[in-house]
C-alpha positions in Angstrom: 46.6 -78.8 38.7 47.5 -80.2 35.3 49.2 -83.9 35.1 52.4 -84.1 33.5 52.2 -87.8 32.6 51.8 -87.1 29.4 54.8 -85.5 29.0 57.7 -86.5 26.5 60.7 -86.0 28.6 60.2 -87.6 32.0 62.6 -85.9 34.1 61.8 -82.5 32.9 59.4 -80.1 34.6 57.1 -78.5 32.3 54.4 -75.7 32.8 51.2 -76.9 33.8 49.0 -74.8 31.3 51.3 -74.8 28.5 53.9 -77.4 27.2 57.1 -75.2 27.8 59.7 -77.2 29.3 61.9 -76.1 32.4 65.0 -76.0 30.1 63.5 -73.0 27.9 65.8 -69.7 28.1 64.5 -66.8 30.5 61.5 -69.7 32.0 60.1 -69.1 35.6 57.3 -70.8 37.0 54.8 -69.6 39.7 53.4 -70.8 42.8 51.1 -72.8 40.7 53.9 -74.0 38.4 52.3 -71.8 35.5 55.3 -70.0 33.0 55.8 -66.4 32.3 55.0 -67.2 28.7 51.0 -67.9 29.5 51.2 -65.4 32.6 51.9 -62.7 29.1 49.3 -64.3 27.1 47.2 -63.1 30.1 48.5 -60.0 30.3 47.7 -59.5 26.3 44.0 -59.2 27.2 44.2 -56.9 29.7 45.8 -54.6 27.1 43.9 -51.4 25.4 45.2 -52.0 22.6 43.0 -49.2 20.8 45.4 -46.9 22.9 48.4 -49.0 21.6 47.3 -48.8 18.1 46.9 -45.0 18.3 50.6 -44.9 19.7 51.4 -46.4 16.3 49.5 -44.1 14.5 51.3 -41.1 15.9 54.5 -42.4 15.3 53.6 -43.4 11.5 52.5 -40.4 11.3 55.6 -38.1 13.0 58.3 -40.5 10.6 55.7 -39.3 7.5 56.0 -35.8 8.6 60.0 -36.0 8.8 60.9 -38.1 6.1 59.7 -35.4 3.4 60.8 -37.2 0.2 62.7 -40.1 1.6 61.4 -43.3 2.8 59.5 -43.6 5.7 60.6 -46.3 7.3 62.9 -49.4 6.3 60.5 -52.6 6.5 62.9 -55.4 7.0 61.0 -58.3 5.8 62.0 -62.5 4.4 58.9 -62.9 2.8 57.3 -64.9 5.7 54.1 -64.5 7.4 54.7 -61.6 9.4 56.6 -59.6 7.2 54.0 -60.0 4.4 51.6 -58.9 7.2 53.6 -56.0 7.9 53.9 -54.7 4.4 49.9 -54.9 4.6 49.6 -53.2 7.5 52.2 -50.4 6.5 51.4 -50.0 2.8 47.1 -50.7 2.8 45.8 -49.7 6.2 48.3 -46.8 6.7 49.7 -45.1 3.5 53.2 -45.6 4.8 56.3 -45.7 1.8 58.6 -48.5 3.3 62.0 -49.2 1.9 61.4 -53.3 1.8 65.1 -54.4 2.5 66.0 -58.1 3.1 69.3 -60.0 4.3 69.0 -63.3 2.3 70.6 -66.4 5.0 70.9 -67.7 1.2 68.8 -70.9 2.4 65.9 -70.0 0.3 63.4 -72.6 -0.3 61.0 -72.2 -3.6 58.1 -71.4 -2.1 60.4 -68.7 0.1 61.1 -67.0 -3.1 58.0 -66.6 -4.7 56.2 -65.5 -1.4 59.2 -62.6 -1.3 58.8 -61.9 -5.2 54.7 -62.0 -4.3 55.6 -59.6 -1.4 57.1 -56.8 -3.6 54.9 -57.8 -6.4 51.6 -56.9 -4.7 52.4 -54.2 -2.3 54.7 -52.1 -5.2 57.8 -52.2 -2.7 61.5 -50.8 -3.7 63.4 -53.1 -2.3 67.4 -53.8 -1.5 68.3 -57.4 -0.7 72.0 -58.7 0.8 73.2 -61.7 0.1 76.3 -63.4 1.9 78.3 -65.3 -0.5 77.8 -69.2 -0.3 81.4 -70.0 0.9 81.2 -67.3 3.5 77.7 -68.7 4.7 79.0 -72.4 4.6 81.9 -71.4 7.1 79.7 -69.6 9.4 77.6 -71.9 9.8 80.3 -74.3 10.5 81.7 -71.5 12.8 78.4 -71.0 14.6 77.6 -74.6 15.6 79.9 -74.7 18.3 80.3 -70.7 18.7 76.6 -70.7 20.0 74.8 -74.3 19.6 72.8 -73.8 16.5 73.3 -73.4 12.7 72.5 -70.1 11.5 74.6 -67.3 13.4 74.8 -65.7 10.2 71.1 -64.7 9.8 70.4 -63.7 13.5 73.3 -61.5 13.2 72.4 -60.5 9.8 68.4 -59.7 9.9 69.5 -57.5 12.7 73.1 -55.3 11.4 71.8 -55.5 7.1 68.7 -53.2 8.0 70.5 -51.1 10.5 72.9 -50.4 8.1 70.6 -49.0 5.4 68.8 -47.4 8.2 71.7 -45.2 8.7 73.4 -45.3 5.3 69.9 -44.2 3.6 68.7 -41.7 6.1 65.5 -43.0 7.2 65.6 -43.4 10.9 62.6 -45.9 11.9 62.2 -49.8 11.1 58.9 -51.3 11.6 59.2 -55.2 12.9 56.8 -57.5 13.3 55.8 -60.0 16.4 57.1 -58.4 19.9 59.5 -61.1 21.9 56.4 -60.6 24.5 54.0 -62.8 22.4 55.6 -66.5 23.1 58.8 -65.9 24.1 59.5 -66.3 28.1 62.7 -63.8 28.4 60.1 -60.3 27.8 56.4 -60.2 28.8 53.9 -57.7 28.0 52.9 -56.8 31.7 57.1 -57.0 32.2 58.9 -56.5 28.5 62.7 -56.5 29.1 64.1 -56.5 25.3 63.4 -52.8 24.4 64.5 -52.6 20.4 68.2 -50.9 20.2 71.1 -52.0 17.9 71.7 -54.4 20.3 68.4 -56.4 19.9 69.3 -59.1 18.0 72.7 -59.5 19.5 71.0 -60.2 23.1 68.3 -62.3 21.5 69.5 -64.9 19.2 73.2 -64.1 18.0 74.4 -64.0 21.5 78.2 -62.9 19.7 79.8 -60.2 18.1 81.0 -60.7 14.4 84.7 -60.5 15.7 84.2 -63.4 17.9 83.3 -65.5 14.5 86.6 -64.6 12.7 89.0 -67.4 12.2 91.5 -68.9 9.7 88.6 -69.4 7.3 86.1 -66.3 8.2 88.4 -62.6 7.9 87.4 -59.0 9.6 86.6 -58.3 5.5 84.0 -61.4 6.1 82.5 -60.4 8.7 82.2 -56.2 8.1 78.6 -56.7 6.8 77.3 -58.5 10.0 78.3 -55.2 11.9 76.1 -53.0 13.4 76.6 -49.1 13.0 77.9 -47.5 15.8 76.7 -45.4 18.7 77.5 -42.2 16.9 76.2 -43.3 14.1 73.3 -44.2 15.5 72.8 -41.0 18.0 73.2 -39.0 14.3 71.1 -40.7 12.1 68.4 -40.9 15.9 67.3 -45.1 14.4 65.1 -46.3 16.3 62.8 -49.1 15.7 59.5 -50.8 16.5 57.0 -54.3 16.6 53.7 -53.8 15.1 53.1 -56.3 17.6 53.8 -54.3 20.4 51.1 -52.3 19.7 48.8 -54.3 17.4 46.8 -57.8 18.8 48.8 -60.3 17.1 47.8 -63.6 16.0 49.3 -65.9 14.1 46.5 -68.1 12.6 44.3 -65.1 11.6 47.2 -63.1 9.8 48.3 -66.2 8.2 44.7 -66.9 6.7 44.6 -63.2 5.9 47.5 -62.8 3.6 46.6 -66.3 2.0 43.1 -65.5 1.4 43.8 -62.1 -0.3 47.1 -61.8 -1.2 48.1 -65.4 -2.7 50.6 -66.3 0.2 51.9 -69.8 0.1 52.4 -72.1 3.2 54.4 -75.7 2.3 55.2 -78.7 4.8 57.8 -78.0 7.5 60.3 -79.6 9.3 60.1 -81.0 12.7 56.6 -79.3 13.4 53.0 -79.9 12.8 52.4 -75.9 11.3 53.1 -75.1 7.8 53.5 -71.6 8.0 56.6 -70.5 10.0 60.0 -69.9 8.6 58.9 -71.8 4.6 61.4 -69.3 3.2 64.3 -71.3 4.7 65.5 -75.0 4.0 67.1 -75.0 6.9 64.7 -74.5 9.9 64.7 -78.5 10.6 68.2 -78.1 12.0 68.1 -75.3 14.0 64.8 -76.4 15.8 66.6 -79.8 16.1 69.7 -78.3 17.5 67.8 -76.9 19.9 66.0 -80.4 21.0 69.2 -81.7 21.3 70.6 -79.1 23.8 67.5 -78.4 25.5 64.9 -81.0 24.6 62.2 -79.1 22.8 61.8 -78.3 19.2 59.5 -75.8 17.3 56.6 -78.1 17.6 57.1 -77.5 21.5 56.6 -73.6 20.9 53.7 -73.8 18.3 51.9 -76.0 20.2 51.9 -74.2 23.3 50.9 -71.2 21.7 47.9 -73.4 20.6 47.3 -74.8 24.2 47.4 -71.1 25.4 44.5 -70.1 22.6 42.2 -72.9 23.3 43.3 -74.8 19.9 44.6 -77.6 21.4 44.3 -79.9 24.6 47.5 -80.2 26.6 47.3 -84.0 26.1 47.3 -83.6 22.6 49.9 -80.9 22.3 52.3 -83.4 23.8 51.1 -86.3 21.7 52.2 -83.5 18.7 55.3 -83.0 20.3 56.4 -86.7 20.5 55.6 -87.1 16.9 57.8 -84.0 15.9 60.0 -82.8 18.2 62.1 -86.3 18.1 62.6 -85.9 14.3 66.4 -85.7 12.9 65.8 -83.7 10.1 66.3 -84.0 6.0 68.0 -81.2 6.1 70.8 -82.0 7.9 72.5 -83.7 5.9 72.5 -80.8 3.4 74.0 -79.2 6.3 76.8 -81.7 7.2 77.3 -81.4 3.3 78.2 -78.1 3.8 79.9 -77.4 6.9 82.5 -80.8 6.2 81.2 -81.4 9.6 80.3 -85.0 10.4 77.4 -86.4 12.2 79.3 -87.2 15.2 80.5 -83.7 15.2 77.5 -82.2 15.1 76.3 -83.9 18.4 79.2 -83.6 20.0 79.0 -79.5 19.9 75.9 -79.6 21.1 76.3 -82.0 24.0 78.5 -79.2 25.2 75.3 -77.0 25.0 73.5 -79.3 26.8 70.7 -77.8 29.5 71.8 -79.2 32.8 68.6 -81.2 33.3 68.7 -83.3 30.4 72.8 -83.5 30.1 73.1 -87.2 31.3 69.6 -88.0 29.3 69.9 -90.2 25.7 67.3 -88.4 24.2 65.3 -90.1 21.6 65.5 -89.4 17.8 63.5 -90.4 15.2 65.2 -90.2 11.6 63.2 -88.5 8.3 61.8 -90.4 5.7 61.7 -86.6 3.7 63.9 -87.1 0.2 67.3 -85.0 0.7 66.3 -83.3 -2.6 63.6 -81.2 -0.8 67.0 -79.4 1.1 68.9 -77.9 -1.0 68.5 -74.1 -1.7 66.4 -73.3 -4.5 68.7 -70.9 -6.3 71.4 -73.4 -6.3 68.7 -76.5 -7.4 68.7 -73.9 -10.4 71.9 -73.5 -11.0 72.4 -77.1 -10.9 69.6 -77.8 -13.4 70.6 -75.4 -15.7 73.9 -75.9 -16.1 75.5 -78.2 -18.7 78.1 -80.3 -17.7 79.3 -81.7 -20.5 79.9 -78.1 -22.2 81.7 -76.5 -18.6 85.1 -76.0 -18.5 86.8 -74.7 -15.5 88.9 -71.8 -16.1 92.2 -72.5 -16.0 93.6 -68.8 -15.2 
């Protein structure tokens, strides 16, 4: 049995392989106080996944068949790790024509736009792109704070309803995703997977609300119509259906990463609130969502990685919580960008999420750690653009 005295929140039960906390979403422990997260990671190697990866195959190879001289598939991608893995996968190893189509959060970072422009670049993708406007995406943020206890409602509702829609609209009835919800996340398994993909997906698994529950005085039904999912009929027409390579492909994270770097010029930069510099660079606003979450339920993204790590042999337990102590505490740079935005203040901000609060850390001061990172580095790139380029002194508001 593993001791837990190196653990960074006393009062909280963690796993005793891993580092997941008690207070992660869809978490049971066995007899031996292991989680369901490294009871999967077990479960992985007992997989053929030869078998899986001719399942895949066959249905490449039925959508090719169908899709005569349309698309054959929609290949949502940000420009991230996986979906630059994806579009290698799809376009190099199987001779699949993907429609790339992406739903900007419109919190690119630099390095998040040249890896999407590097995307299209080297794998010759068409590609469609949505972008909400940035006074719609300031209220929804503000909106989604309290609505579900992190920042960006607007991109887990969008990355799911923006594809779905061109799905439908364009005729081409299967989307190819990346990791499965099996690989690290404790709500689906791969000996027990409960999120099967449907147009509900991304509504069960991080947007948790319908775009009607996010209208107010500041956010209209015209707002909100391109966060809407096609309906059933729609759906049962059009016969969309979608899939994660990772479901039937061995998935790991370090090799991919190293894969796309190596030979297709993919760029990593320094992240917020973890150790990794791989995972979500297209977004300046990752700090605040992983911290949101350590302030409801007292992990952060270091907390996932480093499990993940533990579960591979990377890292030593020990260790992984030493990492988490040094990351997981940190108030972010970015969120004052946020605060910025929203015309929340700082009190606010905690106060919505205290309401979040996991019941076993809800009468614990948890201890935070502020940045040293310049607010500079969190501001969207496009508007650091905008800003640089544009001449003050010769800018004239129009009067009419």
């Amino acid at each position: 049995m593993y001791s837990n005295k190196f653990k960074p929140i006393k009062s909280i039960n963690y796993c005793n392989r891993c580092c997941f906390p008690e207070t992660m979403e869809g978490i049971k422990f066995d007899s031996l106080g292991i989680c369901n997260a490294c009871i999967s990671s077990e479960d992985k190697m007992h997989i053929n996944w030869a078998d899986r990866e001719a399942q895949l195959k066959k249905i490449l190879e039925k959508a090719k068949l169908k899709s005569g001289n349309n698309y054959d598939c929609v290949l949502p991608i940000s420009g991230g790790k996986d979906s630059f893995f994806q579009a290698h996968i799809l376009t190099k190893k199987y001779n699949v024509k993907p429609l790339a189509v992406t739903f900007s959060h419109n919190w690119y970072s630099e390095i998040g736009v040249y890896n999407l422009q590097r995307c299209l670049q080297v794998f010759s993708l068409d590609h469609i792109q949505f972008t909400p406007s940035r006074n719609l995406v300031n209220n929804l943020a503000k909106k989604s704070l309290p609505t579900i206890g992190d920042s960006c409602w607007h991109c887990h509702a969008g990355v799911g309803a923006f594809p779905m829609q061109i799905a439908t609209n364009f005729n081409i009835p299967l989307l190819i995703w990346g990791e499965s919800i099996s690989e690290n996340d404790p709500r689906s398994t791969y000996g027990c997977p409960v999120f099967k993909f449907d147009k509900d997906y991304f509504s069960k698994v991080s947007s948790k609300v319908s775009p009607d529950n996010m209208i107010d005085y500041n956010i209209s039904k015209k707002d909100i119509h391109s966060f809407k999912l096609p309906n059933d009929k729609q759906i049962k027409i059009k016969k969309v259906y979608g899939v994660h390579l990772g479901d039937y492909i061995f998935w790991d994270d370090e090799r991919q990463t190293e894969f796309i770097k190596k030979e297709y010029g993919w760029k990593e930069t320094d992240m917020e609130g973890t150790y990794k510099r791989y995972k979500s660079v297209e977004c300046i606003m990752s700090g605040v969502h992983d911290f949101a979450c350590y302030v409801k339920r007292g992990f952060g993204r270091t907390t996932w990685q480093a499990s993940v790590d533990v579960r591979n042999g990377l890292l030593e337990r020990k260790d992984a919580f030493n990492l988490i102590k040094k990351y997981d505490f940190e108030k972010p740079g970015a969120l004052n960008y946020f605060l910025k935005i929203t015309g929340l203040s700082e009190r606010e901000f905690f106060s919505f999420l205290k309401k979040k609060k996991h019941k076993s850390i809800k009468n614990i001061t948890l201890k935070i750690r502020s940045t040293k990172k310049k607010n500079d580095d969190f501001i969207p790139f496009y508007e650091k653009l905008i800003n640089k380029h544009l001449v003050k002194s010769s800018y004239k508001k129009n009067k009419y």
